[in-house]
N, C-alpha and C positions, 0 to 999 in steps of 0.2 A: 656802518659796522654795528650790528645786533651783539648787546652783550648780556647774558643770564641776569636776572635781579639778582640782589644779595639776598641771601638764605641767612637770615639771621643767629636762627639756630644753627645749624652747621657752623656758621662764625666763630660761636661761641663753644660751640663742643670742640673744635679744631685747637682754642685758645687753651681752653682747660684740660682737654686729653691729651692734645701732641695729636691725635687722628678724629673723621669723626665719623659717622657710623655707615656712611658713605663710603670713605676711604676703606674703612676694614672690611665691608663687600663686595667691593671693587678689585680690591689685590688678591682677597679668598678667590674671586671667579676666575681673575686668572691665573690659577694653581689647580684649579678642577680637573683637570685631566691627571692631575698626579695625585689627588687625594683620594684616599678610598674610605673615609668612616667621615661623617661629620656630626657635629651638634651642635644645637643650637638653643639659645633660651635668650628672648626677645622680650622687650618689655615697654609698651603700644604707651602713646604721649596721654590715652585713656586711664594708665594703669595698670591694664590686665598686663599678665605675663603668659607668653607662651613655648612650647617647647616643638624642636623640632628635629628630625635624625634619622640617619641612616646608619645600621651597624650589622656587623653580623652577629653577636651577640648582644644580652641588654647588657652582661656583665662590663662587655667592651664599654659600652658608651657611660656604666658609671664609673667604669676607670677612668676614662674622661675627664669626667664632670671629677673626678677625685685630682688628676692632676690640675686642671684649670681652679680650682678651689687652692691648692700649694700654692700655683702663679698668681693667683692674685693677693695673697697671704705675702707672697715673698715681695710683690711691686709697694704692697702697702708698711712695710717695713724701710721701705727705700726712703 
């Protein structure tokens, strides 16, 4: 019986997130057929940050990025 190594990181983001950045790629993918706007802003174990998106408008996706700023506003209140 072959089993995966432990992923340390992932470990440890699992422990401190509740998810870990895996998981929240994983469940997004499959929901793709029902999603139609996405965005994204990633930030590489280098540092860089990067952004990434489908919209029909830009306006769309910084309404977006305006609600997800509230959600994390309201989690960090929690």
């Amino acid at each position: 019986m072959d089993q995966e190594p432990v992923d340390f990181q992932e470990t440890k983001q699992k422990k401190e997130r509740g998810m870990t950045v895996k998981d929240i790629l994983s469940n997004k993918l499959k929901q793709y057929s029902d999603i139609e706007t996405v965005v994204v802003v990633s930030k590489h174990k280098d540092g860089v940050i990067e952004t990434a998106f489908s919209w029909e408008g830009s306006t769309e996706a910084l309404g977006m990025l305006t609600i997800a700023q509230a959600d994390i506003v309201d989690y960090m209140k929690d």
